[in-house]
N, C-alpha and C positions, 0 to 999 in steps of 0.2 A: 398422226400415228394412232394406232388404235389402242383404247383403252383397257388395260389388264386387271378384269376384278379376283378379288384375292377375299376369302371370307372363310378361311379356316389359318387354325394359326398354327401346323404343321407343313405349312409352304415351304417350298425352299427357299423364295424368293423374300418373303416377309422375316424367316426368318431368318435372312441373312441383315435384313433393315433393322431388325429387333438389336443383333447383335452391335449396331450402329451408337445404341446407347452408352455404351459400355468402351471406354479403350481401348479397350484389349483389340475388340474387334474394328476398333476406328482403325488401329494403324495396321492390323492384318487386311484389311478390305481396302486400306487407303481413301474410305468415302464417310460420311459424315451427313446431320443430318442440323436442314438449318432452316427454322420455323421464323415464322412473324409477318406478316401482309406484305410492307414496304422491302424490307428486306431480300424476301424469295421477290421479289417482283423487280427491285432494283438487280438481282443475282443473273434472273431470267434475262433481262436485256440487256442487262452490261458485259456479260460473262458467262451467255451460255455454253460455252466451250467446258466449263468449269461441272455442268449436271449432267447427272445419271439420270434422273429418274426427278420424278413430281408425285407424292400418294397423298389422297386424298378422302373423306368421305366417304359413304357411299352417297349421303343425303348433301354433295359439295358438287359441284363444277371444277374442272381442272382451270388453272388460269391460262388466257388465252395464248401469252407468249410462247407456253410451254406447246398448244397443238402447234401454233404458227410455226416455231422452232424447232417441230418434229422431235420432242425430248420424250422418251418414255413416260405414260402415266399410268397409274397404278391406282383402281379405285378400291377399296379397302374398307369393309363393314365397320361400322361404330365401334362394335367394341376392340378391333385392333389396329384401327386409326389412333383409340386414346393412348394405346400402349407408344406409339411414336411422337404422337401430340404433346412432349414433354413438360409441355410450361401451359395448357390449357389456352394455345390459342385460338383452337376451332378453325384454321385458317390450313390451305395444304402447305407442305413442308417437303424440302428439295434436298431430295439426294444430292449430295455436290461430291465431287472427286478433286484429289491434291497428290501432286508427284511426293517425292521423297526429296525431302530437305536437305540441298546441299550443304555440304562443310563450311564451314565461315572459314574463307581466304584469308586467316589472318596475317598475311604478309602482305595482302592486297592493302594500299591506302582507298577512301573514297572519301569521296567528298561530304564534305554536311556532315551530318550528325549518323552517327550508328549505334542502335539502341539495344543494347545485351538488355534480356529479361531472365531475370533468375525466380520470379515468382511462381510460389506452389500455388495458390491459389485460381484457380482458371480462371474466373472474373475478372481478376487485376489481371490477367494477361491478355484478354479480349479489352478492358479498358486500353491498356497499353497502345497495342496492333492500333485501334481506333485510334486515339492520339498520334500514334506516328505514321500513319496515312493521311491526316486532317492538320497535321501541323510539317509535314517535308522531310521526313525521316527518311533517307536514303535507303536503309536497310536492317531491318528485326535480325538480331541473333537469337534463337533461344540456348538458354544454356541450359546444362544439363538438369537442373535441379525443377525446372519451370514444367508447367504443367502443358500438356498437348494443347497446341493454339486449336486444334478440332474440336476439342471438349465441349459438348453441348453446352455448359453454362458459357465458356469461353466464347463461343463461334457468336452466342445468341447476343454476344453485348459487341463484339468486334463487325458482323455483322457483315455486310458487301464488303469492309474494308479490308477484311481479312486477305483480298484478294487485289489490293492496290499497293502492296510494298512488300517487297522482296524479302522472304525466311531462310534464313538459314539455323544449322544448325549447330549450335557450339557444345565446349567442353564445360567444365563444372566451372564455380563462379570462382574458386581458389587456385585453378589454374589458368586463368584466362592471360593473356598476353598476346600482343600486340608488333609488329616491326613499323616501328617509326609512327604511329598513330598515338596521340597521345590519350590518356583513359583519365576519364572523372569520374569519380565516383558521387556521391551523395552521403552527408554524414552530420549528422548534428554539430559532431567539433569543425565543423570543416569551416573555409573562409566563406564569408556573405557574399552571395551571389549578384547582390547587388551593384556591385563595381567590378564585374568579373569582361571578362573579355574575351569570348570563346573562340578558340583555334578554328580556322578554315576548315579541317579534319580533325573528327577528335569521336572516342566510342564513349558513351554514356553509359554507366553502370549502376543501378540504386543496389542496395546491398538484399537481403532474402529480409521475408516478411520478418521481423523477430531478432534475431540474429546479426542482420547487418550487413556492413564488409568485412570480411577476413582480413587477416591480420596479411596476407601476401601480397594485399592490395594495399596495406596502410600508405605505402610511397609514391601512390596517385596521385592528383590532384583532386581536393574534396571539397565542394562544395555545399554550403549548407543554407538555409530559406528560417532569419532569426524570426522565433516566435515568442508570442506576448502573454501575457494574462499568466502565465504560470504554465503553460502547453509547452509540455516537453519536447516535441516531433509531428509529424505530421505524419499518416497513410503511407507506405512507401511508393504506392500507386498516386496517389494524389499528389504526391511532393516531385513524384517523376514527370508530370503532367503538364507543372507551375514552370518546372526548370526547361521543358520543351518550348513552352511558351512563350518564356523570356528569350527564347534562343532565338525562335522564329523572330522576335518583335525586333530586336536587336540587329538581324540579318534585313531585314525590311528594312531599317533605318538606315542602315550601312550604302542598302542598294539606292536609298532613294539618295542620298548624300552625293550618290557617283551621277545619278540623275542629274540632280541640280546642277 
């Protein structure tokens, strides 16, 4: 496909990428912008049904999956490349596109694990996505309070993965509920996860960065990761991460057990 150079930054086309930085316009355009070598590169062959476009340089090369794949490129003078270049990786960066997050089915059971994120912070939520793509997470709810899985800091740590397990999207963290699924939470008072024994089906909840679990969830089940030295708690992202892991390891054992 032929190459679109762009080198004033009253385009319409630029700046409708420019407004890519910003939320607002992430979720009015529904596209998003997602930098990093391996990344765009794994995005391009794995998922190129997922891009709009590829903008680059002017002093770049577009990557070759994107002509192979017939994906719009867009070559773009230096100084309005950096304006998109968000993180300084000197690398091109792929418009990628995302429908609209269905409702979480909450009367749907499913199987394994289903991970409600209620974090503001976008990092801990591209951590998240990451983790339950790479450890068998059935299905991402965001709930209301959580920050857009698109957000460029989010997209930049969640990464391809953002694109291997299934989003939906939920209500606030104080109204969540469930039929017939049962919900854990995570909580410092909660029992030690250590002898816990996770349900076939069950939705996992860590509480908001700060704050916690509300008190409408107090009659969950909580589990909690005892700590030493005098450490009150752990990251609520990093504590979500350990519990994921135990889950998978546990499910592993289970399966090899039926092996044997």
């Amino acid at each position: 496909m032929k190459t679109v150079e762009i080198s004033s930054p009253s385009n319409d086309t630029f700046s409708t990428f420019l407004k890519l930085t910003k939320v607002r316009g992430i979720k009015k355009h529904r596209m998003a912008l997602l930098s990093g070598l391996r990344q765009t590169e794994e995005v391009l062959k794995e998922f190129p049904d997922s891009c709009s476009g590829v903008v680059f340089s002017e002093d770049q090369s577009p990557p070759s999956a994107a002509e192979t794949g017939n994906i719009p490129c867009y070559s773009l003078s230096r100084e309005l490349f950096r304006q998109l270049d968000l993180f300084g990786t000197d690398h091109p960066v792929l418009i990628v596109k995302f429908r609209i997050f269905p409702l979480f089915p909450d009367a749907e059971g499913s199987p394994g694990c289903t991970l409600c994120i209620p974090f503001q912070d976008p990092a801990n939520v591209g951590s998240m996505i990451r983790a339950a793509a790479g450890l068998g997470v059935s299905r991402v709810v965001l709930l209301k309070e959580a920050a857009h899985p698109f957000h460029p800091k989010s997209v930049r740590v969640a990464g391809s993965n953002i694109f291997r397990v299934p989003i939906f999207e939920g209500p606030p963290l104080k109204q969540l509920a469930t039929s017939g699924t049962p919900l854990i939470t995570l909580s410092p008072r909660g029992e030690d996860i250590a002898g816990y024994q996770f349900p076939s089906s069950f939705c996992l909840v860590p509480g908001l960065e700060g704050p916690g679990i509300p008190a409408s969830l107090e009659r969950a089940t909580a589990l909690a990761i005892p700590m030493k030295n005098g450490v009150e708690s752990l990251n609520a992202a990093m504590a979500t991460g350990i519990v994921l892991y135990l889950w998978q390891r546990g499910l592993d054992s289970r399966n090899h057990s039926l092996i044997a």
